[in-house]
C-alpha positions as CSV (number, residue, x, y, z in Angstrom):
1,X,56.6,-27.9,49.0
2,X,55.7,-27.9,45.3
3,X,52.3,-30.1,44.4
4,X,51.1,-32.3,42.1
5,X,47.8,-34.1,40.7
6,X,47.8,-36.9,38.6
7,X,45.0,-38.0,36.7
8,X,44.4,-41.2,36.2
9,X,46.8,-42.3,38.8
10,X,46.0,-45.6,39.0
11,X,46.9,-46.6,35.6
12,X,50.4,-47.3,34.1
13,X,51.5,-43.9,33.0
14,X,50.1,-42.0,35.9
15,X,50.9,-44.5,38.4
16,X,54.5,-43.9,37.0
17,X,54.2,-39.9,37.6
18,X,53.4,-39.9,40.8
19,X,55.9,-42.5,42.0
20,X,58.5,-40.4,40.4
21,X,57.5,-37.5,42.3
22,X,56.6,-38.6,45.2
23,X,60.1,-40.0,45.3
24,X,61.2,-36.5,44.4
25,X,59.4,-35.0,48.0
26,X,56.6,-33.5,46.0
27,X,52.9,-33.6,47.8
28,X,50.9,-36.0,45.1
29,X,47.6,-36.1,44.7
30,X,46.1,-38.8,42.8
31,X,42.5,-39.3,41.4
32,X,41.2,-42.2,39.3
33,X,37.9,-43.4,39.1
34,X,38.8,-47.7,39.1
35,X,37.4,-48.3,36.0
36,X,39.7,-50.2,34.2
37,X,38.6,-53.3,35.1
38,X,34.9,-53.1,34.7
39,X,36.1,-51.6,31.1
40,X,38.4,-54.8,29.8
41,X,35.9,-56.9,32.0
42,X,36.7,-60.5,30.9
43,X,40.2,-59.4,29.4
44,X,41.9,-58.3,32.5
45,X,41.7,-59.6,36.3
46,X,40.1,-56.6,38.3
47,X,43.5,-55.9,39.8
48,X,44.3,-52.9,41.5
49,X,48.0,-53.2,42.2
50,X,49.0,-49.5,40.9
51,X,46.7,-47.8,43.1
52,X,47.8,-50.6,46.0
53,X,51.4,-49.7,44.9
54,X,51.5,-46.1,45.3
55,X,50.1,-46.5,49.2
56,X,53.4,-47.0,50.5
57,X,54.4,-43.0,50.1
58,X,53.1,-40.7,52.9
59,X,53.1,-37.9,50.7
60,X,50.8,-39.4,48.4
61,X,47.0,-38.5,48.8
62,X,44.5,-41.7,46.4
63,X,41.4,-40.1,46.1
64,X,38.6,-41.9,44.0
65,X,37.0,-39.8,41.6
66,X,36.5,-39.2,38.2
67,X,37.5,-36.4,35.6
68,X,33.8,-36.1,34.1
69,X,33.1,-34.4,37.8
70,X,33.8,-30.9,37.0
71,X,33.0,-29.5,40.5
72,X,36.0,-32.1,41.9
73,X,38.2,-31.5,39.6
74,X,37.3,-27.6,40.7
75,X,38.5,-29.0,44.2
76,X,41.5,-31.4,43.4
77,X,43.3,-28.5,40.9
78,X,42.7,-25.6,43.9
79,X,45.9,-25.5,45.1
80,X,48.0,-27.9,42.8
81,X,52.0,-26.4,41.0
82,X,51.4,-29.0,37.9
83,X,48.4,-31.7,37.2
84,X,49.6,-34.5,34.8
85,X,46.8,-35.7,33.1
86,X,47.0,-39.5,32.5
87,X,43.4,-40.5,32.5
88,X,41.4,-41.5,29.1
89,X,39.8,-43.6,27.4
90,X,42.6,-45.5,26.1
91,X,41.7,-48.5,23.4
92,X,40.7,-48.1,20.1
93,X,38.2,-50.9,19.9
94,X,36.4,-49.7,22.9
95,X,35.9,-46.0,21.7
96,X,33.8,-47.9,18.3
97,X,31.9,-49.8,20.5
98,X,31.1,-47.5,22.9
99,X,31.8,-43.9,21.6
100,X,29.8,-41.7,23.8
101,X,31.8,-43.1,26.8
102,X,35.1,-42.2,25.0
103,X,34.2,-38.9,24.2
104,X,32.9,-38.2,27.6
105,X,36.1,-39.1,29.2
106,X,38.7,-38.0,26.7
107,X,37.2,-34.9,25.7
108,X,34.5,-33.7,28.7
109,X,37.3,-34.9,31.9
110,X,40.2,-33.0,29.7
111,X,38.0,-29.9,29.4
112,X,37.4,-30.2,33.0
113,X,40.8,-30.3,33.9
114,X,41.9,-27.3,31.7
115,X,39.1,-25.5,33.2
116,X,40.3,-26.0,36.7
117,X,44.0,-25.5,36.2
118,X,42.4,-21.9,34.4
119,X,40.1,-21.4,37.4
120,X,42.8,-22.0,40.0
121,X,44.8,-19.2,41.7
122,X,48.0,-21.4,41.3
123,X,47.6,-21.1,37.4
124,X,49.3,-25.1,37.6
125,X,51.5,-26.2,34.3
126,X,49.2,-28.9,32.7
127,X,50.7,-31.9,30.8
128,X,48.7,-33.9,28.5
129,X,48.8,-37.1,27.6
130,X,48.2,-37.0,23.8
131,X,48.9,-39.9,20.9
132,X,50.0,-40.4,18.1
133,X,46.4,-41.4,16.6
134,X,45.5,-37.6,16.3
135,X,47.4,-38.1,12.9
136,X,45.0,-40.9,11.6
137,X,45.1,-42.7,8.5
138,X,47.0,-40.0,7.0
139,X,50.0,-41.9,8.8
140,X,49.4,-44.8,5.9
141,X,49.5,-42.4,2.8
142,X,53.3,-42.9,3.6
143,X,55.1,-45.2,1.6
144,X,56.2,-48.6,2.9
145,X,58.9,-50.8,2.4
146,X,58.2,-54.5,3.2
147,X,61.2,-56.7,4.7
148,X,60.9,-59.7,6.3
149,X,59.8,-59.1,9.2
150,X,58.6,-55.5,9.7
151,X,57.2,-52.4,7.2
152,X,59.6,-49.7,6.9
153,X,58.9,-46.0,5.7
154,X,60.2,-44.6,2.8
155,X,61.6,-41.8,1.3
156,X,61.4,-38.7,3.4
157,X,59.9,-40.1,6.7
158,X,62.4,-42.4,7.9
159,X,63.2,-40.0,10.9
160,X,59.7,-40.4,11.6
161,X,56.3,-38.1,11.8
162,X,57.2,-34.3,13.2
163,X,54.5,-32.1,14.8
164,X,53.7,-30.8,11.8
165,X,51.9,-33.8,10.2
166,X,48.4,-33.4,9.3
167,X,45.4,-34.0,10.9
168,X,43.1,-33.3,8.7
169,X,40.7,-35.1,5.8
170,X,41.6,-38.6,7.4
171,X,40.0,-41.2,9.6
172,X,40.5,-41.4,12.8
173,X,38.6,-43.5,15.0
174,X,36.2,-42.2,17.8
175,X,39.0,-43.0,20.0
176,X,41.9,-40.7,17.5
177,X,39.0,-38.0,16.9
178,X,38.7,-37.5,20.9
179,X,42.0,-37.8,21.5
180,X,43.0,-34.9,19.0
181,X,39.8,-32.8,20.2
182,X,41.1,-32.8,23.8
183,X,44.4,-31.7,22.0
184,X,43.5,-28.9,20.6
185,X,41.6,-27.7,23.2
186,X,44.8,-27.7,25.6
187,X,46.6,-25.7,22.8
188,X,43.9,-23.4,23.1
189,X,44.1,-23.1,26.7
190,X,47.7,-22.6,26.3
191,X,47.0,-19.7,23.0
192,X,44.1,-18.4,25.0
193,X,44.7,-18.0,28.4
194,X,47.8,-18.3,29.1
195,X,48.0,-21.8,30.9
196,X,51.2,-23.5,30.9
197,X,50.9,-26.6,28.4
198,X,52.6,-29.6,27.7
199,X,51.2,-32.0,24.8
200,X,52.8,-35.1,24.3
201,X,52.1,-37.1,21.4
202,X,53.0,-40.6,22.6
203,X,54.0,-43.5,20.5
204,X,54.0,-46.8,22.1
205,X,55.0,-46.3,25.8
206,X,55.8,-49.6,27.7
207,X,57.5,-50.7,30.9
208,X,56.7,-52.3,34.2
209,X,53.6,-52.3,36.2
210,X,51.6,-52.1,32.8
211,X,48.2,-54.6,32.5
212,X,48.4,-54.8,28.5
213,X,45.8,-56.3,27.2
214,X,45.2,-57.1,23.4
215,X,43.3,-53.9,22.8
216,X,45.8,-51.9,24.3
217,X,49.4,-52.0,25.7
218,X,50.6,-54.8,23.0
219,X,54.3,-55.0,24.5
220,X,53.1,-55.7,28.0
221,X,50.2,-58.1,26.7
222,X,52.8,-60.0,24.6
223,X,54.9,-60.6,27.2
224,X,51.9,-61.6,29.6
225,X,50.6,-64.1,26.8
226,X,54.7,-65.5,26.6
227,X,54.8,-66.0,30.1
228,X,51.6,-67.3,30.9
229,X,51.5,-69.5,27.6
230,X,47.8,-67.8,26.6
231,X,47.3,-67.3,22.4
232,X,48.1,-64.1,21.1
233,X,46.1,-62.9,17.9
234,X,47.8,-60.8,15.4
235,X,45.6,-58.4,13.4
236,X,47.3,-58.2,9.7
237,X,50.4,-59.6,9.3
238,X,52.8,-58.6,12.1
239,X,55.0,-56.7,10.4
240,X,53.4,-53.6,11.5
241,X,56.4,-51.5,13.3
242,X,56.2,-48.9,16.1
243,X,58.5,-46.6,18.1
244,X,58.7,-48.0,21.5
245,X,60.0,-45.9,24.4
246,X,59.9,-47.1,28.5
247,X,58.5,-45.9,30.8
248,X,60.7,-43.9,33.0
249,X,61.9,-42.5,30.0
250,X,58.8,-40.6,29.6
251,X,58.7,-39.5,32.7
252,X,61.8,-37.7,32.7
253,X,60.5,-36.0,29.3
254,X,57.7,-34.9,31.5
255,X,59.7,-33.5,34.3
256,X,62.2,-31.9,31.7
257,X,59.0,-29.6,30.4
258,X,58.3,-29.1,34.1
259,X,61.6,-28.2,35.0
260,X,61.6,-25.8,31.3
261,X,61.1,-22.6,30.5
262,X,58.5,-23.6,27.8
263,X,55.6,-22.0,28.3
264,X,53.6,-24.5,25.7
265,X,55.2,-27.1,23.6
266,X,53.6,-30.3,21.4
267,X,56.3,-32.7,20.8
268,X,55.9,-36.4,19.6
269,X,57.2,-38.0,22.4
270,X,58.4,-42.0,21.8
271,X,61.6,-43.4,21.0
272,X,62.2,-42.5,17.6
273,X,63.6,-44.5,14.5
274,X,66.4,-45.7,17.0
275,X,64.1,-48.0,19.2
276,X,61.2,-49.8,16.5
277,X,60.3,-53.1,16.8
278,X,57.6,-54.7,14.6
279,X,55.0,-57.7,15.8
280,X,56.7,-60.2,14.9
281,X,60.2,-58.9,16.2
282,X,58.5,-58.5,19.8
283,X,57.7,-62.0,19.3
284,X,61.1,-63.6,18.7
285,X,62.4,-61.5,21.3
286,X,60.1,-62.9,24.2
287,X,60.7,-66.3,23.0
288,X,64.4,-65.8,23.1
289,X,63.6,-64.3,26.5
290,X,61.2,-66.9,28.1
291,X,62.4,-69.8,26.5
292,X,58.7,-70.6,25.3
293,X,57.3,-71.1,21.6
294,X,54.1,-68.7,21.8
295,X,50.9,-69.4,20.1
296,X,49.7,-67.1,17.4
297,X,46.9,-66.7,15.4
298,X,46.4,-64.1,12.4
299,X,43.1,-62.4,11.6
300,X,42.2,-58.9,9.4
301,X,43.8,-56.0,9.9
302,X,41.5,-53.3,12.5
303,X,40.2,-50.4,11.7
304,X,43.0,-47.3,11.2
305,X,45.3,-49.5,12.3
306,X,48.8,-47.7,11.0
307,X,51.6,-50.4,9.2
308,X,54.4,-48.4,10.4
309,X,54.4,-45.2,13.0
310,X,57.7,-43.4,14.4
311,X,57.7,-40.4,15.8
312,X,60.5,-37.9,14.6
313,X,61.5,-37.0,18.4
314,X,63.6,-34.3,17.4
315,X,61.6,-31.3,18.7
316,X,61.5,-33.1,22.1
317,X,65.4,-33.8,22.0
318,X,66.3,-29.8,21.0
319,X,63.7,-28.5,23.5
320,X,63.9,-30.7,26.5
321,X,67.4,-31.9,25.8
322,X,65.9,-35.0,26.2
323,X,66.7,-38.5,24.7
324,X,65.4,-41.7,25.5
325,X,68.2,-44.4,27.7
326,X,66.9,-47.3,27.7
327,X,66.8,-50.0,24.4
328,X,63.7,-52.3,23.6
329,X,66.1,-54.7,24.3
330,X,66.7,-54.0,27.7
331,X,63.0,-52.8,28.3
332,X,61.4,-55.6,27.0
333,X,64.0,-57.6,28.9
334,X,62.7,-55.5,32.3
335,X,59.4,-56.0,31.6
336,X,59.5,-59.7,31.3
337,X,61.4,-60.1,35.0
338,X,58.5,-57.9,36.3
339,X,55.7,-60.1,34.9
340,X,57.7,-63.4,36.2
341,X,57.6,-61.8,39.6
342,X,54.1,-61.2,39.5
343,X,53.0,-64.1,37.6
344,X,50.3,-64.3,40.3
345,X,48.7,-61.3,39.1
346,X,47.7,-62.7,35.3
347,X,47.2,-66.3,36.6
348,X,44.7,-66.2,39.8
349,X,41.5,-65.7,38.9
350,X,39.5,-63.0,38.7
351,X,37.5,-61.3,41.5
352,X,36.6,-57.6,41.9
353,X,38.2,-55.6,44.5
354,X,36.0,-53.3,45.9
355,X,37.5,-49.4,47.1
356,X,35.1,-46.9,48.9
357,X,33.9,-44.0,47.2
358,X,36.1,-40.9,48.3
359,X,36.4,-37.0,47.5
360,X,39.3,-34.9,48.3
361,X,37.8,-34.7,52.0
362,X,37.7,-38.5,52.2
363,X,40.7,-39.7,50.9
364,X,41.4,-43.2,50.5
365,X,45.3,-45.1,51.2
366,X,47.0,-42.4,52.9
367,X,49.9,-43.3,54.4
């Protein structure tokens, strides 16, 4: 029976991985260390519903730990077909206030879990979470076009940024700058030693069971602030337009590398210039969705923060044969049902949930 561990289990993405192959009749292990909620503390109620949701499988093994521990990671990878690594340091503001913690959990965990899949016997394919912020502020040497109500590139990038973008000579953010080291470093694994690599530079990845908050996962917060009628502050002007791409639908791009014959591959991975919404477009939709006026404020633009970004997904559609299914249109509309039916979730208030410390010997929620 093939194996899998998923780093950062707990969290949206990975919680997503290892439902999907759990459901599949893969043995999952998942390891996260909890610390979401003592990371957005006063931003996000200490709920662990993910981890909670994924103790229904019996084939699913929640372990709490954390990716800076190279000796468990050592342990966790031993015997593992494919780890997907989900866990980082994931905001943008957090990484400039607090830098050394970003770099010690996107760069040190992802070198640990590189050098376990290398170390292991089962020499396990390795996908990597990467983002679209390794390409920094090079993104806004582009040209833009300003309509009423979103930014628009122009000229040659209106099928988006390819793989071959630079990276170079550009800010990036403590956050962008650890992100792309960790990326490199799993290309070298992949040059070097002859690890099986996936790198997936994600655009904006949305969809059910996600706790956005308004440092990161925008989409989800929106939709949190429309439904539970909280203000929502928009940093520029709100035109700024993304490639959005659900959740599931990133998944299957995950398993289509799995299931591959690639032995590496970096592919921008979101849903291309088909499926962009801007700020203020996300806005109207809810509205139109909820049936509620929502409360905005504006205030200046953050730091890097890119007017327009579209990934040119055509590397992941002629080597996966891969294309995203579902529309914001329907994913938005998705996500808003789930947030209704847990409207409990962003309304009670806060209190911190408490989960034993385990290792792989201890482990904690199985079935």
């Amino acid at each position: 029976m093939a194996r899998l561990l998923v780093t950062g289990g707990a969290g949206f993405i990975g919680s997503h991985v290892a439902e999907y192959y759990a459901r599949q009749g893969w043995q999952v292990r998942v390891v996260d260390n909890l610390s979401r909620p003592r990371i957005f503390a006063g931003k996000l109620r200490p709920d662990l519903s993910n981890w909670s949701y994924l103790e229904q499988f019996d084939n699913v093994q929640l372990v709490r730990g954390d990716v800076r521990d190279a000796d468990l990671m050592d342990s966790l990878a031993a015997d593992v077909d494919v780890i997907a690594h989900c866990a980082a340091q994931t905001a943008v503001t957090t990484s400039l206030v607090d830098p050394r913690m970003d770099f010690e959990n996107n760069v040190i965990g992802t070198f640990n879990v590189l050098e376990a899949a290398r170390k292991s016997r089962h020499r396990p394919t390795v996908v990597f979470c990467s983002t679209n912020k390794v390409y920094g502020e090079n993104v806004n040497l582009i040209p833009v076009r300003e309509k009423e109500t979103r930014y628009e590139f122009d000229g040659l990038y209106r099928r988006g940024i390819s793989e071959t973008f630079g990276v170079d000579n550009c800010e990036h953010t403590p956050y962008g700058a650890s992100k792309l080291t960790a990326d490199i470093y799993a290309q070298e694994y992949a040059n070097q030693y002859g690890l099986r690599v996936g790198v997936f530079r994600m655009s904006c990845i949305y969809g059910t069971r996600q706790f956005g908050v308004e440092d990161q996962g925008w989409v989800a917060w929106f939709a949190i602030a429309a439904l539970t009628g909280q203000p929502v502050t928009i940093y520029g002007d709100g035109k700024q337009v993304r490639d959005l791409l659900f959740v599931s639908d990133l998944v299957r791009a995950f398993d289509a590398f799995v299931q591959s014959d690639w032995q590496h591959l970096v592919v921008n991975m979101g849903g291309g210039p088909d499926n962009t919404l801007s700020l203020l477009e996300l806005v109207r939709m809810l509205e139109e969705l909820t049936g509620h006026r929502m409360t905005l404020r504006f205030d200046e633009w953050r730091p890097s923060d890119q007017k327009v970004y579209i990934s040119d997904i055509s590397q992941a559609r002629l080597a996966l044969r891969w294309e995203p299914k579902i529309a914001p249109e329907e994913g938005v509309k998705r996500l808003v049902a789930w947030v209704a039916e847990n409207r409990h979730l962003f309304e009670a208030a806060p209190q911190v949930q408490e989960v034993p410390v385990a290792s792989q010997q201890e482990p904690v929620g199985v079935a």
